[in-house]
BAKELUM-476643 format. One line per 5 residues: their letters; for each residue x, y, z of C-alpha. Coordinates in steps of 0.5 Angstrom, whole numbers, plus 500, padded with zeros to 3 digits. Example, Ala and Ser with C-alpha at 12.3 -4.5 7.8 and 13.67 -1.06 7.14 Angstrom:
BEGIN
AS) 525 491 516 | 527 498 514 .
This chain:
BEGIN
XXXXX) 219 782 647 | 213 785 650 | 213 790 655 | 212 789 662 | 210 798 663 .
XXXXX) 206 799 658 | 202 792 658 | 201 794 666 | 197 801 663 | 192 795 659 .
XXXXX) 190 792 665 | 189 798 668 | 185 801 662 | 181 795 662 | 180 795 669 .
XXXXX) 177 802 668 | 171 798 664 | 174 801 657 | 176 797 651 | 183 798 649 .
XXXXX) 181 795 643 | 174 797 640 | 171 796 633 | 171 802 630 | 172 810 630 .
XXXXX) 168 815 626 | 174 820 622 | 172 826 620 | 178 829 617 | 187 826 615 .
XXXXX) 193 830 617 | 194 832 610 | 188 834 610 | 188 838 616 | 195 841 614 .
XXXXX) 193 844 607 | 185 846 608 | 188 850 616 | 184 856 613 | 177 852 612 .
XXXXX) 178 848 619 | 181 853 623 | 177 853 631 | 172 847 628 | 171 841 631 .
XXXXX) 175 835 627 | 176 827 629 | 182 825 627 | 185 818 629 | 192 815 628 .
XXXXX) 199 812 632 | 202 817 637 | 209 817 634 | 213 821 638 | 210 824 646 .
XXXXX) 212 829 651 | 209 832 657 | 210 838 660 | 205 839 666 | 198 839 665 .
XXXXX) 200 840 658 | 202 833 652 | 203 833 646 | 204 828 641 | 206 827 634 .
XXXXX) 200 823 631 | 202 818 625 | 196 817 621 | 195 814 613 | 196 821 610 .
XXXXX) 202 825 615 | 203 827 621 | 200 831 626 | 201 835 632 | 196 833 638 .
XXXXX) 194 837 644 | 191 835 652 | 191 840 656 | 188 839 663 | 184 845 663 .
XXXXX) 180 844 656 | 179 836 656 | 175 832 659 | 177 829 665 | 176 822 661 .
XXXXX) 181 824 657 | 186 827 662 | 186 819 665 | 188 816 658 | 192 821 656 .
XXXXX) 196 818 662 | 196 812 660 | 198 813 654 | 205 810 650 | 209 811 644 .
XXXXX) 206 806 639 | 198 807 640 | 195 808 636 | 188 813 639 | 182 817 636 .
XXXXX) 182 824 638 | 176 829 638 | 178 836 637 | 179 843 636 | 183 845 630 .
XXXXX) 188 851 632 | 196 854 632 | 200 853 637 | 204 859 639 | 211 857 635 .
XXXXX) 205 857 629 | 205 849 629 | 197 847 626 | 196 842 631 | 189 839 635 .
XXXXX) 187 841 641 | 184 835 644 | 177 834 648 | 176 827 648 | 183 822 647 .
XXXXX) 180 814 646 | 184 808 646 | 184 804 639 | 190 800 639 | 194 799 645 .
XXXXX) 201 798 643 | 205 792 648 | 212 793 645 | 216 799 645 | 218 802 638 .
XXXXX) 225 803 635 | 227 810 636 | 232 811 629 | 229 805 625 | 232 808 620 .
XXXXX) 239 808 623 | 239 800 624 | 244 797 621 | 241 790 619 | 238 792 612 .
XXXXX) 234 786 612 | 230 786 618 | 227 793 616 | 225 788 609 | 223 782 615 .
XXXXX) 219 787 618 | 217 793 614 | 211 794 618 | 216 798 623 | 219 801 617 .
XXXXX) 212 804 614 | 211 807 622 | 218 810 622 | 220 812 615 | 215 816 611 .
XXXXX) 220 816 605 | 218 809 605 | 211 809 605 | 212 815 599 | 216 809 595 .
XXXXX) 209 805 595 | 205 811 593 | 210 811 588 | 210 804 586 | 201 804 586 .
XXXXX) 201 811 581 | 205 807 577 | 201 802 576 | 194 806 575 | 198 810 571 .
XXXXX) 201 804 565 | 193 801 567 | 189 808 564 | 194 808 558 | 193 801 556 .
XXXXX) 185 801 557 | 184 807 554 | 188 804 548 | 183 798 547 | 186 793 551 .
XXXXX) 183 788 556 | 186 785 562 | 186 778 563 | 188 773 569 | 191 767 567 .
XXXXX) 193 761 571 | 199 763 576 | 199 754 577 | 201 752 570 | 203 744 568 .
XXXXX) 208 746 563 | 212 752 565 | 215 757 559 | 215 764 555 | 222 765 559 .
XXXXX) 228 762 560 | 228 762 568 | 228 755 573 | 221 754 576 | 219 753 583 .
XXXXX) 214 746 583 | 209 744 587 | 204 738 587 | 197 739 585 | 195 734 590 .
XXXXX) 187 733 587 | 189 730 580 | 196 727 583 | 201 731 578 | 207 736 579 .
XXXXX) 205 743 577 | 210 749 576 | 209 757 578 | 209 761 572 | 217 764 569 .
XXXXX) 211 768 565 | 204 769 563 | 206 769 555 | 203 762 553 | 196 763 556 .
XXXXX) 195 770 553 | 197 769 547 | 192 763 546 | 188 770 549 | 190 772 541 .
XXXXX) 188 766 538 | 181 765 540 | 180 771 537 | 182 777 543 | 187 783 539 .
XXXXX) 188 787 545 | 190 784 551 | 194 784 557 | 196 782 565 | 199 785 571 .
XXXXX) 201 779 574 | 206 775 579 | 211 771 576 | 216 766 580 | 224 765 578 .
XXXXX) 228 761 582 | 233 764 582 | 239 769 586 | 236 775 590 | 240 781 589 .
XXXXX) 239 788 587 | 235 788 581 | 232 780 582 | 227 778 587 | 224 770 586 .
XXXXX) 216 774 586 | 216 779 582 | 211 784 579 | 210 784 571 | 206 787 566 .
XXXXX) 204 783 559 | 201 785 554 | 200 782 547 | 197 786 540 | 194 783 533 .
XXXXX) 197 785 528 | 203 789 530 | 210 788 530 | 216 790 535 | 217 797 531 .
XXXXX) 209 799 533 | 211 796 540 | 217 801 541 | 213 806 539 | 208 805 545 .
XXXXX) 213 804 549 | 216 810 549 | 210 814 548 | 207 809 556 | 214 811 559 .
XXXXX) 215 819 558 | 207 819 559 | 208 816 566 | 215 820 568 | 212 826 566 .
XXXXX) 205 825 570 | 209 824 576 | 214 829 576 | 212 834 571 | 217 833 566 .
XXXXX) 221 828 562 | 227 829 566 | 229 825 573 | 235 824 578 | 237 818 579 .
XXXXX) 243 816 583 | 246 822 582 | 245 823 575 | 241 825 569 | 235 821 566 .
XXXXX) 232 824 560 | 225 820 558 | 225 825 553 | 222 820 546 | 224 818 542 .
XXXXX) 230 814 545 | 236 811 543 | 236 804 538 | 243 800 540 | 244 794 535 .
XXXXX) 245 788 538 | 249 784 534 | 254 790 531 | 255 793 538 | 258 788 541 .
XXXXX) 262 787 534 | 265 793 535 | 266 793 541 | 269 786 542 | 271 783 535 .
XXXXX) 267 777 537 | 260 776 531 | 255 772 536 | 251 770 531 | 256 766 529 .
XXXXX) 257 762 535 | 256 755 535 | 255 752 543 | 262 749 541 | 265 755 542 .
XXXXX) 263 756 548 | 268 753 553 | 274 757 549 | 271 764 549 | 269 762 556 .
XXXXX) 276 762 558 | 279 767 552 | 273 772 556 | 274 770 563 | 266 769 563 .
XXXXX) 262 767 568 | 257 762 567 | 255 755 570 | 251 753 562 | 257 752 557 .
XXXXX) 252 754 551 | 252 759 546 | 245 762 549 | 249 763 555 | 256 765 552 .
XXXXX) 253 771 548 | 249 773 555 | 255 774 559 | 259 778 553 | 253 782 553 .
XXXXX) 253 784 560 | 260 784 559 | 261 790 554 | 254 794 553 | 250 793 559 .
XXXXX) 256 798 563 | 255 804 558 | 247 804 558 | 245 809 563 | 239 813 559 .
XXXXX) 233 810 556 | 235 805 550 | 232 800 546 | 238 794 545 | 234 791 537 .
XXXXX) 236 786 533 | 238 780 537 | 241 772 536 | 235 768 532 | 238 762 536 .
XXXXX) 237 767 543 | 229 768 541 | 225 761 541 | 218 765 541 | 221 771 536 .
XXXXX) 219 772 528 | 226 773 525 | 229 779 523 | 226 781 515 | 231 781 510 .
XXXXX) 237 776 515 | 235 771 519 | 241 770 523 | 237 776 527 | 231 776 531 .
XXXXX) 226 782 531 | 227 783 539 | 228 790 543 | 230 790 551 | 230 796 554 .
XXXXX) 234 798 558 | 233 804 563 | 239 806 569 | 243 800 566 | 238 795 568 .
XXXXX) 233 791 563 | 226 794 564 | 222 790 557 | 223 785 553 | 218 785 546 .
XXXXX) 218 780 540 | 215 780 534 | 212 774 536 | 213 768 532 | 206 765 529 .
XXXXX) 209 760 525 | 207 753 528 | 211 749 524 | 217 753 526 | 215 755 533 .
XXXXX) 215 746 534 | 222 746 531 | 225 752 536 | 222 749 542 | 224 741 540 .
XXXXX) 231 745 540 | 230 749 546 | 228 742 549 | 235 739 547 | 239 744 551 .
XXXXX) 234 743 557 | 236 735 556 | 244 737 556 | 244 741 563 | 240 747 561 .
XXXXX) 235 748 567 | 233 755 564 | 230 752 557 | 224 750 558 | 221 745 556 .
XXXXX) 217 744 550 | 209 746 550 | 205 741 547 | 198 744 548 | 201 751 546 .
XXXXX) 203 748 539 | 195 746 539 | 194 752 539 | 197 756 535 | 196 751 529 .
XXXXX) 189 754 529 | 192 760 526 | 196 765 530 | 196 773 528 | 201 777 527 .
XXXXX) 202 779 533 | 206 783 538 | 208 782 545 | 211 786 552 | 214 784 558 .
XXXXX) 215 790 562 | 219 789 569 | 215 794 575 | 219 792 580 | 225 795 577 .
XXXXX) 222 800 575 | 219 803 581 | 226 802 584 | 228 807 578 | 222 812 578 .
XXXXX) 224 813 587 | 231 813 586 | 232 807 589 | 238 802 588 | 236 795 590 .
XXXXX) 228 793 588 | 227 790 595 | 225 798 597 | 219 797 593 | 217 791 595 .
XXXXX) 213 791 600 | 215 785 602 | 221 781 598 | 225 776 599 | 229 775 606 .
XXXXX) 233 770 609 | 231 765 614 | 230 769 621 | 235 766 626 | 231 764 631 .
C-alpha cells in the first residue's frame, strides 16, 4: 500500500519545481570501489548513486546507509558543508529512495569510509515503506514472489545470483576454448522429446496446430551434428510440467552439449575435468562446505555401476525386469509411482536404495538398455546402456549417452516408447517422425550431456532449495 507520508514529500518535491524521477545521473565511482581504493580517493570528490537502505538524523547531521550494485555505503549531510539544496532534499528523504550523491570521500570519527555530501539529488522517490527484517519473514514464498525486496534487503541473495552468472561464464569459456559452438534452437517444437517429462502445450495460432515447450533441446542438436557440426552446445530454458519442489522447477536452466566421435567415457572425463576446473576458480580449491559437510570435487570421481549396486543392495536384477513385474515389486517394495512399468519400477528402487548414500561427486554407469531410448548399448552386453548420471550432493546433476546413431534402432526404441506413451505413460514421448529423417542420412558417433544449473548453482551457494537461485521461480498464485 502506498504511503500517504512519504507520498506527501513527492508533492512537496514536485512543488519545488524538482523531478523526483529524472532521466539519468553521471556515476563516477561504487561502494565496492570506494571502500577497496580509500587510499587513492581519500579528500576526491566522487558521485555515487544508490537506494538509502538505513536513515538517521541527529541534529544538523544525517546519515544514510546507501544501497548500491555493488555494497553498501555510508552517506554524510552535514548542514554546515552541503548545499542549501541538499539540506532541503535530505529532509525529504525516506528509506526506500533511491538518490545521487555528490561528495567527499573521508572517515568518520568511528574510522567509518563513508561520503560527505555536498549535493543529494532525487532519482527515485520511493511510495512504499520497505520491511525492516525481510529476511525474518516467515512466509518463504513471498521473498520468491517478490525478490526485488529480497535483492534490496539481503546481500547473501544477490551473492547467490553472482554466483550462479560465474557459473555459467565459467562452463561457457571451457566449452568455447575446447572448440564448441553455441546454438539456439527452437524453445516451440511440433514433437516434444530428448526426455521423459509431460509437456506444457500451446496453440501456434498462425498455422492452427498444437505446439509443446521443449523437455529438452536434444533432438535439434543433434540434428546440429548431423548436418555436419562436431561440437556444439546450448545453455537453454527447458519446460517439465511437473511438481515443484526442492530441486524441481517446471522452468528451468540446462546446458546441452553434443560431440562427433566420442562416447560417454571421453564425456566423463570432461565432466570432471569442467566441474573441478570451476570449483576451484570459484573457491581456490576442490573442496566446499555443503550443508555442513565436506564436498571434494577432487578428479577423478567415484564410478557406481548401476545394475550391480542396486543387485547387492536389493537382491532385485533390473535388467531383468518385465512390466509385468511391476505391480508385484510395487507392493513388495512399498514403492510409490502412479506409472506401473518396469521404466518406473527400476527409478523408484533406485531412489530407494542408492540415491540416500550419494553425497560426494559420482558417476552412476551402465544403466537398464529398456531405461535409455536414445542411448547406444553397452559393449559387450546389451541388456546395459552406455549412460552416466552424476550425482553431486544426492541430487542428479548430468545425464550423458553414448548416443544412439543407428537409424533402424532408434525407429524400433522410439515405436516401443510410443506404446507405453499409449498405455498411460504421460512421461514417454512420442515418437519423431523428422528426427528419424534425419538420422537415416547418417549420424556420427557422438556424445551428449544434459548438465542441470540450477541444481548446481544451489550446490555451489550452500543452498537447499533451487528456488534461492532462481531469480524468479515458480509460486503459487498470490491469494488476492
Amino acid at each position: 500500500m502506498v504511503d500517504e507520508f512519504k507520498l506527501d514529500k513527492l508533492r512537496k518535491i514536485q512543488e519545488m519545481g524538482i523531478e523526483p524521477y529524472p532521466y539519468s545521473f553521471k556515476v563516477t565511482h561504487h561502494a565496492e570501489e570506494i571502500h577497496a581504493n580509500y587510499e587513492k580517493l581519500e579528500g576526491r570528490e566522487v558521485s555515487v548513486a544508490g537506494r538509502i537502505m538505513t536513515r538517521r538524523e541527529m541534529g544538523k547531521l544525517c546519515f544514510m546507509g546507501l544501497l548500491d550494485g555493488s555494497g553498501k555505503i555510508q552517506v554524510l549531510v552535514k548542514e554546515d558543508s552541503a548545499r542549501d539544496s541538499a539540506m532541503r532534499m535530505m529532509r525529504l528523504t525516506d528509506t526506500g529512495d533511491i538518490v545521487g550523491v555528490v561528495g567527499t570521500v573521508m572517515k568518520t570519527a568511528k574510522g567509518e569510509k563513508s561520503v560527505e555530501a555536498s549535493e543529494l539529488v532525487m532519482l527515485g522517490k520511493s511510495l512504499r515503506v520497505l520491511p525492516e527484517k525481510f529476511h525474518g519473514l516467515t512466509d518463504t514464498e513471498l521473498r520468491y514472489r517478490k525478490r526485488y525486496l529480497d535483492l534490496m534487503v539481503n546481500p547473501e541473495t544477490r551473492k547467490f545470483f553472482v554466483t550462479r552468472y560465474r557459473i555459467l561464464k565459467y562452463m561457457r569459456d571451457f566449452l568455447d576454448s575446447h572448440g564448441f559452438i553455441e546454438f539456439e534452437t527452437p524453445v516451440l517444437q511440433p514433437t516434444y522429446g530428448g526426455a521423459n517429462a509431460e509437456p506444457f502445450t500451446t496453440t501456434f495460432n498462425a498455422l492452427g496446430t498444437k505446439m509443446y515447450l521443449r523437455v529438452s533441446d536434444e533432438l535439434y542438436l543433434k540434428r546440429l551434428i548431423i548436418g555436419g557440426f562436431e561440437k556444439v552446445y546450448e545453455v537453454s530454458k527447458d519446460f517439465r510440467n511437473e511438481d515443484i519442489d526442492s530441486t524441481h522447477n517446471p522452468e528451468f536452466t540446462q546446458i546441452e552439449l553434443y560431440e562427433a566421435y566420442k562416447d560417454y567415457e571421453d564425456f566423463m572425463k570432461m565432466t570432471e575435468s569442467m566441474l573441478s576446473g570451476l570449483v576451484k576458480e570459484l573457491y581456490g580449491s576442490y573442496g566446499i562446505t555443503y550443508q555442513g559437510k565436506e564436498l571434494d570435487f577432487t578428479p577423478p570421481f567415484k564410478r557406481i555401476r548401476w545394475v550391480e549396486e542396486l543387485k547387492s543392495k536389493s537382491g532385485i536384477d533390473v535388467c531383468e525386469l518385465k512390466d509385468s513385474d511391476a505391480k508385484k515389486i510395487i507392493e513388495q517394495e512399498g514403492l510409490d509411482t502412479r506409472v506401473k512399468n518396469a521404466y518406473h519400477v527400476a527409478d523408484s528402487l533406485f531412489d530407494k536404495y542408492i540415491k540416500p548414500d550419494l553425497f560426494e561427486p559420482a558417476f552412476i554407469v551402465d544403466f537398464p538398455a529398456y531405461m535409455c531410448p536414445l542411448t547406444k548399448d553397452k559393449r559387450g552386453d546389451g541388456r546395459l546402456s552406455e549412460r552416466f548420471e552424476l550425482y553431486i550432493a544426492g541430487k542428479e546433476e548430468a545425464n550423458c549417452y553414448s548416443e544412439l546413431t543407428n537409424p533402424i534402432e532408434q525407429r524400433r526404441k522410439f515405436e516401443a516408447q510410443e506404446g507405453e506413451r499409449k498405455r498411460g505413460d504421460v512421461e514417454a514421448p512420442p515418437s519423431d517422425s523428422d528426427f528419424l529423417e534425419a538420422i537415416e542420412y547418417g549420424m556420427p558417433p557422438t556424445a551428449g550431456i544434459g548438465i542441470a544449473i540450477d541444481r548446481l548453482a544451489m550446490i555451489l551457494t550452500d543452498n537447499v532449495s533451487i528456488k534461492e537461485i532462481i531469480a524468479f521461480p515458480a509460486v503459487k498464485p498470490e491469494k488476492k
